[in-house]
N, C-alpha and C positions, 0 to 999 in steps of 0.2 A: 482379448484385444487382437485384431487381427491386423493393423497398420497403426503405427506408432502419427495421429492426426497432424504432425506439424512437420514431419518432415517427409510424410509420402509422397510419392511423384509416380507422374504416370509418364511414358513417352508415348510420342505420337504413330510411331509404328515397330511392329518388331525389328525390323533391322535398324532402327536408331537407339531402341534398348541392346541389341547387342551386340552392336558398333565400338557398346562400352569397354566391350573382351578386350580389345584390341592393344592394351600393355601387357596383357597377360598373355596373348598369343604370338606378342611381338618374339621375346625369346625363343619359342619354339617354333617357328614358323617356316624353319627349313624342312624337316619331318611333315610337318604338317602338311605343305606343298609338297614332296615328295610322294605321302599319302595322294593325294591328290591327282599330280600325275598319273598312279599308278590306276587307280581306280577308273580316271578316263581311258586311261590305254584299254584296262581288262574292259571296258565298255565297247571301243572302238574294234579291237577284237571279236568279240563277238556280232559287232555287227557287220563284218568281213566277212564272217561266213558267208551270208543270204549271196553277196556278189559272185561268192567263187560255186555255188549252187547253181545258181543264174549262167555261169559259163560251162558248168557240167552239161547242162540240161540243153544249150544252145551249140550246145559244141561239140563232144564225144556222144551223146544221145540221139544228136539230132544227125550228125553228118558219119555217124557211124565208126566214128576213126578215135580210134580207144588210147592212144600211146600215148594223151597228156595225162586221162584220167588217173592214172596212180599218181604223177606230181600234186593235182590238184585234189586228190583223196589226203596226200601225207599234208598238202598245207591248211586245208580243215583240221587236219589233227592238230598241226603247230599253233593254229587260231586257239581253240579247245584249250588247248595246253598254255598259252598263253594267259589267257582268260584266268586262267585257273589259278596261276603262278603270280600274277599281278595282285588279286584278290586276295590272296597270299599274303602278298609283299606290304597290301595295305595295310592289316591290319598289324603284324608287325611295326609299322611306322608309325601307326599312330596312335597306339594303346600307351607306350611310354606319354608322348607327349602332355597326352589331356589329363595322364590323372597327375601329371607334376601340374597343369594349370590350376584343378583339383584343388590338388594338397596345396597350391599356394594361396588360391583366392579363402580357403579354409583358416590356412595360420592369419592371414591377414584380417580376414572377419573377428577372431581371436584375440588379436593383437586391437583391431580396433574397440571391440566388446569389454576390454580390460581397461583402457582408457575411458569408458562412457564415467558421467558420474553416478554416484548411489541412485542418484531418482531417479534416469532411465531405467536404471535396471527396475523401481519397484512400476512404473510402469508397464513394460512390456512383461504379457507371459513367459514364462519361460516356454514352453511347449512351440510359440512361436519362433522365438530364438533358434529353437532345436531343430524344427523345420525349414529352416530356412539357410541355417549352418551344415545342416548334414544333407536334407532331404533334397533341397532347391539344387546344390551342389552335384549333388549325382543326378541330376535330371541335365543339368548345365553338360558335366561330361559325355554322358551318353549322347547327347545332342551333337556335341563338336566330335564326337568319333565315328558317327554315324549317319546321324540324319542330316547336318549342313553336307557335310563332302556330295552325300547321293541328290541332295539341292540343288548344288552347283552343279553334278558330274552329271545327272539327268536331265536337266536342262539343255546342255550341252549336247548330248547323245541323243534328244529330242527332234533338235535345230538340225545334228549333222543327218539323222536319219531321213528328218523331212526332204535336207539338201538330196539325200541320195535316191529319194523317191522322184526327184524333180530330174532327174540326171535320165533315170529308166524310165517314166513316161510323167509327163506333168499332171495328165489328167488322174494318173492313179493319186499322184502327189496331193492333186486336189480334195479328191475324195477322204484321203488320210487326215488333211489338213481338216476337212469340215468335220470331222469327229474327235479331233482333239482341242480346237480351241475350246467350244463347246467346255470341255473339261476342264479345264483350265479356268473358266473363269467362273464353275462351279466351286472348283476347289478354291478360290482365291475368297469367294461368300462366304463361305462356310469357315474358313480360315479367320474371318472379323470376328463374327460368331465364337467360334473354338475359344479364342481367345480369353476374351470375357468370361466364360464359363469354368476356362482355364484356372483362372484368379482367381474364383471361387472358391475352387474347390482345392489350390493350397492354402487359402485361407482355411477353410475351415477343415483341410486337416492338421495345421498348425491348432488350433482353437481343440480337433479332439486329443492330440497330443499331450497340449496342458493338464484334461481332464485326467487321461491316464496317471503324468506323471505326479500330479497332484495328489493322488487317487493312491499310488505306489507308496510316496511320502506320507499321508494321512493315514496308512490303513490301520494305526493302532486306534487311532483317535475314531474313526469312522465306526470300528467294533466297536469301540468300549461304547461309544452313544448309539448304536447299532442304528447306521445310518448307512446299511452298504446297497439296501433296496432303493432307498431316494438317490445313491451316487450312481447303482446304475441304471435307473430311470434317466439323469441328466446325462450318462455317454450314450442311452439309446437314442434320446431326441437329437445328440448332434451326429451321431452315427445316421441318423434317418435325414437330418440334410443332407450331409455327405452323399448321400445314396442318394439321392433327389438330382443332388448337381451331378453325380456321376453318369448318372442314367440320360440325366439332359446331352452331356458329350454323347451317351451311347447314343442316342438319336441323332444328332449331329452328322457324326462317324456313319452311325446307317445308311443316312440319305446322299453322303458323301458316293458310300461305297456303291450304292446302287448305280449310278452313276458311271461310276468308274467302271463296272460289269457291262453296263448294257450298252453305253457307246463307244466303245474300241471294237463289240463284237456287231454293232449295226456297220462299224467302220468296213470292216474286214467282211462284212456282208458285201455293201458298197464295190469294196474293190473285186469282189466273183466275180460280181453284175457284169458292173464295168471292163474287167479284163476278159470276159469271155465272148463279150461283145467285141474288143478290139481284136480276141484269137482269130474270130468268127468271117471278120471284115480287113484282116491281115495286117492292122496298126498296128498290133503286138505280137508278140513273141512268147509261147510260151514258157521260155526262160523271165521275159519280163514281170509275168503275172505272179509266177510262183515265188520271183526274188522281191516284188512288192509285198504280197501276201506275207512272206517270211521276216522281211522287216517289221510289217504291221507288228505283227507277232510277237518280235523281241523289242518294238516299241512299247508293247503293253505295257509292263511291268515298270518302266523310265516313267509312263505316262501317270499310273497308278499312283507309283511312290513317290510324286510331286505332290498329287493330294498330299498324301501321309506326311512328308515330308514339313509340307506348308503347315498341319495342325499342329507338329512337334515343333516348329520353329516357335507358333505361338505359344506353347507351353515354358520352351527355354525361356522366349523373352518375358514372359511373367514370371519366371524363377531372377532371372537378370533383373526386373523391376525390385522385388524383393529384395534380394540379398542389395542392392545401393542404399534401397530405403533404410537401412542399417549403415552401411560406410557413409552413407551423405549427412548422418546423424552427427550434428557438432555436441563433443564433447566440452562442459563446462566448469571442467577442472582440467587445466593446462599446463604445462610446462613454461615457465619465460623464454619471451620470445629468440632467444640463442640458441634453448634447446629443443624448442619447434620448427627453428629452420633447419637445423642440421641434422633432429635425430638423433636415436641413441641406437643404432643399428642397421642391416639393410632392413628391416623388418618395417621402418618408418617409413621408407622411399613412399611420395606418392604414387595415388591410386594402385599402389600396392606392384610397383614396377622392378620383381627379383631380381633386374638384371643392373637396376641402378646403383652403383657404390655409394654411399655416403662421403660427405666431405669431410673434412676433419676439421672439428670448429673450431674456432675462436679463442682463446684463451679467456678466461671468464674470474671474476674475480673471488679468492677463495673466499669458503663460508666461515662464517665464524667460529671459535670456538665452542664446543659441545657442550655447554655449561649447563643447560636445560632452564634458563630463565624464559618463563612464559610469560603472555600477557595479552589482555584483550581487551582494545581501545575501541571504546565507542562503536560496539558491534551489534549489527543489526541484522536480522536472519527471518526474507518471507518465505515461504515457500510457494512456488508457483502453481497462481490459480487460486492463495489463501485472501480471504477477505482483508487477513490484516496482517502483521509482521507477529511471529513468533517470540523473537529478539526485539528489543526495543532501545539498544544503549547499554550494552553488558560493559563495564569497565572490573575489572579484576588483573591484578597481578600474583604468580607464584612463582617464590626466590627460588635460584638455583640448589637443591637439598631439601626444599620445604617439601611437604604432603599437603594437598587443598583438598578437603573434601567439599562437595558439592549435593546439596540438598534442596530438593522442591517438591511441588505436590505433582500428581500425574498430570502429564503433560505443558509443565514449565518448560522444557525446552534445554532437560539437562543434558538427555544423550546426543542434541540437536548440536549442543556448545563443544560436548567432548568432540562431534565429528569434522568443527572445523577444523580442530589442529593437525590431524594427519591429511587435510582434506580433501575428504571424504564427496565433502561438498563445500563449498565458497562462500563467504560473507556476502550481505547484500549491499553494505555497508560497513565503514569502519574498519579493524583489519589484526589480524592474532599475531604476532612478533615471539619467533626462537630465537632467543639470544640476538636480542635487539633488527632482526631482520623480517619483515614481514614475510609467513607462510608461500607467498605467493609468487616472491619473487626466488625461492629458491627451487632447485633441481626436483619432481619429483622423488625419485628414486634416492635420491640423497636425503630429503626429509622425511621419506619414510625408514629410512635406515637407521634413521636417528632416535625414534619413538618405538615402542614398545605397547600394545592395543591389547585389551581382553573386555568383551563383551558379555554381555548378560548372558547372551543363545548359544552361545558357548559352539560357533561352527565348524564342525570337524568333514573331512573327506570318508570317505570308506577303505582308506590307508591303513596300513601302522601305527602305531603310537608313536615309533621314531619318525615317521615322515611328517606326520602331522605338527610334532613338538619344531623338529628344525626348520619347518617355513617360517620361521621366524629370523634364522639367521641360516642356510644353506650351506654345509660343510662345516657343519659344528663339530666340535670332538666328542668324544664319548664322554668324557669327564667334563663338557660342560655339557654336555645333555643332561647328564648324572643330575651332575648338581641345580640345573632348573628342575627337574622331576623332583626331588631333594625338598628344594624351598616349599614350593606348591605341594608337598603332602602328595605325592603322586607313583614315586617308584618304588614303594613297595606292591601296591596294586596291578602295578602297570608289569613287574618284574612275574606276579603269580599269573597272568593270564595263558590261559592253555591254546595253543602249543608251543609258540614261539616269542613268548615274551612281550619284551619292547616292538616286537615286527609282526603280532599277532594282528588280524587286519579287525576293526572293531566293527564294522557293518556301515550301512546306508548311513550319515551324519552322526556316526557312532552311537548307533540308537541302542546296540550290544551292551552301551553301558551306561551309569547308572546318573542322573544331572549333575550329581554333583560330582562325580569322576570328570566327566565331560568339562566341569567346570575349571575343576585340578588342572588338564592338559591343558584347556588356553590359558590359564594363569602361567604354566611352565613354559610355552610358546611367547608370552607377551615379556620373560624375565631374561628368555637367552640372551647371552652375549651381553647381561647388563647395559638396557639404551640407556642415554643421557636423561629420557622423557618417559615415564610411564604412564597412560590414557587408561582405566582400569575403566568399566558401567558396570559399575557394581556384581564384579565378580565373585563373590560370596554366596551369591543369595541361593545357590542352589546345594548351601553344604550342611549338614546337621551344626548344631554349636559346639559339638563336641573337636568335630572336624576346623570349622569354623578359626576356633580358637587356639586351634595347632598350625592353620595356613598361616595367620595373625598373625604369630609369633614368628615365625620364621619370613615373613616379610615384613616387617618390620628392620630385619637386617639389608634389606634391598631399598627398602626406603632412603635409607639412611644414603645410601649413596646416588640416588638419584634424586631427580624431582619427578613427581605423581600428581595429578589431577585425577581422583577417586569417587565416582557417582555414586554415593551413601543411600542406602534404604535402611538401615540397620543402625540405633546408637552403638552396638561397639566397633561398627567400622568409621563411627565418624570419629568415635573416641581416639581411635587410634591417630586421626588424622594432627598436624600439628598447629591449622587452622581449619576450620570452614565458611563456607559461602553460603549463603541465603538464595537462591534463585525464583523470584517472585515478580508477576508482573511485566515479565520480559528484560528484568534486569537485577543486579544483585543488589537486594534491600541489606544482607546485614554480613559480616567480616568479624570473624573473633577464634576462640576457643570454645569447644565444645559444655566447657562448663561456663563459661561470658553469656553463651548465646540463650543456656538453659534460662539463665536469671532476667538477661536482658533483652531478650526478643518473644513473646509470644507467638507467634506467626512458626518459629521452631521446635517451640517446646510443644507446640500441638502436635505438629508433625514427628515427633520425639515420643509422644507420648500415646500415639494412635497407631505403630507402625503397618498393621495390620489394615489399614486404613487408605494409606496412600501408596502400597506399595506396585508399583507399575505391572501391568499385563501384557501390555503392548508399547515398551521406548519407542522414543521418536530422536 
């Protein structure tokens, strides 16, 4: 997927795509302009010299009389040295600045990426994400520490040059002038062009990104089916467009650069002609000719790196286009609106503006007590783009203490229910109440703090076993680390791994170990800190029965003090539940105990009795 279709935007030219920088270079903008200065000066400097040339040659050369030439030898030096020191001074100035713009437009991409909800992200590649967080980002910096200053600063050194060709004869002036607009409005063609090709081709290095990262992740799965010839047949065909658009810019860039070769030097032809004609007929001065020629000269390169400059601009602002079509992305799982207008840090400020303090909100009214009374009124759940509603009318309540186990056939819609109560994702209708408050209207960070989550997929980082178990509660003690590892069957395993224990790092999505260990650790992660709500999708299913039935038993004791809403594959996990739910039809057909439901629901006891049968491959 190379643009997310509903919220891409194009601008209408690059500088109103990167017009957009402009809170983020507001902070730094004294450095920046400093940069700036300097880099004109080191330009202006150097084009001092050709003048003080021009008075060598018309002056101690011509009229014989030597006594300035050393002053005007040492202030070529001083120019030189100048030049040099400025150039210096620039980039000192302005390497700090752009990669804090960097680092912030990054955490904020981050900060907004965290907020999306679950279906953006199954949408967008990851691969493009990555590219466009990392790779768009360093194209952005190098752009503002380099290529706009010499944008502006050549532009400028363009203008004051042509002025000083006007000054030492006009007609040389003219001649200059006929071979640079020329150029100019080549480079500005080719610049439409760039552009568009631009876009491509971080598309679709986003699009090979995936392939890899995908490719990284799958490689046990790709062996075992030996599927690694067909995987890289698919990175060579997008490798071979890559290469296609690439090659399209190298043609571009060619016809550019030829260009840019052949008329500065028909230019500086021009001016021989010309100026030898005026030596000849005594208009000019041979100081004048040579101090034209010598500008022309160090005109080049300003002239040049306009082109260059113009195709990198269009590159930035295709990176700029990108990376918004992400920030402009409205998130649809939100904070109430108290804590949308104030924020819960500077990290919030809009469009991402580091330098903006937060206010200090509102006094808000407090949450309820932690009781863990759930409830789901009249809730209705489509998912966008589906023909029909998933959910259709879920009414279920579960008492603060109780265990609801929850059972349906694949794709009823069970993992869909557990994910609105931390939400994950939003009712479409109707609405889930923590202790009598609707989900939605409370804090997120406060309702996640309150619930306790373990999934089937059981997701680990390529961490520790301690870093992974305390994201669940951040600054945990070791004794209640202990003791979640403890419940969950987990720290004795987790204490034998070599070399470092609990801080052994377990690989890529802990692939190092075993499903059903995997599974131990988020069950120990979902128990820290004992929440008031535990959200479980059938975290079991990847443990032997032997195992199984030791987790059991020791949650069991965590039940007891919580309330659990448990997505059942398994009768002894329903068994253990102290009611379950029926989930059928888009709504709960039946409510009882686990032996009620056997005698008096059919629809159960199939599913009871086939587990094998309906046991999910892929929750939703």
């Amino acid at each position: 997927m190379s643009a997310d279709p509903v919220t891409a935007r194009r601008t209408s030219s690059s500088l109103a795509s990167l017009r957009r920088l402009a809170p983020y270079l507001r902070p730094v903008r004294r450095p920046v302009l400093g940069a700036l200065a300097a880099t004109l000066g080191a330009q202006l400097c150097g084009l001092g010299i050709p003048l003080v040339v021009q008075r060598v040659i018309d002056g101690p050369f011509t009229t014989r009389d030597y006594g300035a030439l050393p002053w005007l030898i040492a202030l070529v030096a001083v120019l030189g040295a100048g030049e040099a020191l400025l150039f210096y001074a620039r980039r000192k100035l302005i390497a700090r600045p752009t990669a804090l713009v960097e680092a912030r437009m990054r955490a904020d991409l981050l900060h907004h990426l965290l907020r999306m909800h679950v279906a953006f992200h199954d949408r967008w590649q990851t691969g493009q994400l990555l590219s466009r967080a990392v790779g768009d980002l360093v194209t952005l910096r190098k752009y503002l520490a380099f290529a706009a200053l010499f944008l502006i600063v050549n532009s400028v050194t363009l203008v004051v040059g042509l002025g000083l060709l006007f000054t030492i004869a006009p007609l040389l002036a003219l001649v200059g002038l006929c071979s640079s607009a020329p150029l100019l409005l080549i480079s500005y063609v080719n610049e439409t062009r760039y552009k568009v090709v631009a876009r491509r081709i971080q598309d679709q290095s986003g699009d090979l990104t995936t392939i890899v990262e995908e490719t990284m992740l799958g490689m046990r799965l790709l062996k075992s089916f030996g599927r690694t010839r067909v995987r890289t047949g698919l990175f060579r065909d997008q490798a071979r467009l890559l290469r296609g658009s690439e090659l399209h810019i190298v043609r571009i860039m060619a016809a550019l650069s030829a260009a840019v070769l052949v008329l500065p030097d028909l230019g500086i032809a021009g001016l021989l002609g010309v100026g030898t004609t005026g030596i000849i007929h005594g208009s000019l001065t041979l100081g004048d000719v040579v101090a034209a020629i010598t500008i022309s000269t160090y005109l080049r390169w300003p002239t040049e790196c306009i082109g260059w400059a113009l195709s990198e601009t269009s590159t930035a602002a295709s990176a700029c286009d990108r990376y918004w079509e992400l920030r402009e992305s409205v998130p649809a799982v939100t904070d109430p609106p108290e804590e949308r207008a104030y924020g819960r840090g500077a990290a919030a400020a809009p469009h991402g503006d580091p330098g903006a303090a937060p206010e200090r909100p509102p006094a808000r009214r407090p949450a309820a007590a932690p009781g863990g009374h759930l409830r789901f009124e009249d809730v209705r759940f489509r998912y966008p783009g589906a023909p029909r509603s998933l959910l259709c009318g879920v009414d279920l309540e579960v008492r603060p203490g109780e265990t609801m186990a929850l059972v349906g056939a694949t794709g009823s819609g069970k993992t869909t229910l557990t994910a609105l109560v931390p939400r994950l994702t939003d009712v479409t209708a109707g609405r889930v109440t923590l202790d009598g408050v609707d989900v939605r209207d409370m804090p997120l960070h406060d309702l996640r703090a309150r619930i306790g989550c373990a999934f089937e997929d059981a997701m680990l980082s390529s961490a520790g076993i301690r870093e992974n178990v305390i994201l669940g509660l951040p600054g945990a003690s070791e004794e209640t680390l202990r003791e979640a590892l403890r419940i969950a069957r987990a720290e004795e395993f987790a204490d034998a791994l070599s070399p470092d224990g609990l801080d052994t790092r377990i690989g890529e999505q802990g692939l190092t170990l075993s499903g059903g260990q995997r599974q131990r650790l988020a069950l120990a992660r979902a128990v820290l800190g004992r929440p008031a709500l535990l959200v479980l999708d059938d975290p079991l299913s990847a443990l032997d029965l032997h195992t199984e039935a030791e987790v059991e038993k020791a949650l069991r004791g965590v039940l007891t003090d919580a309330t659990a809403l448990v997505v059942a594959h398994r009768p002894n996990t329903a068994r253990m539940a102290d009611r379950v739910a029926v989930l059928a039809d888009g709504r709960i057909t039946a409510v009882g105990t686990h032996e009620e439901l056997l005698t008096s629901c059919p629809h159960y006891r199939d599913l009871m009795s086939a587990p094998e049968s309906w046991q999910e491959a892929t929750p939703r």
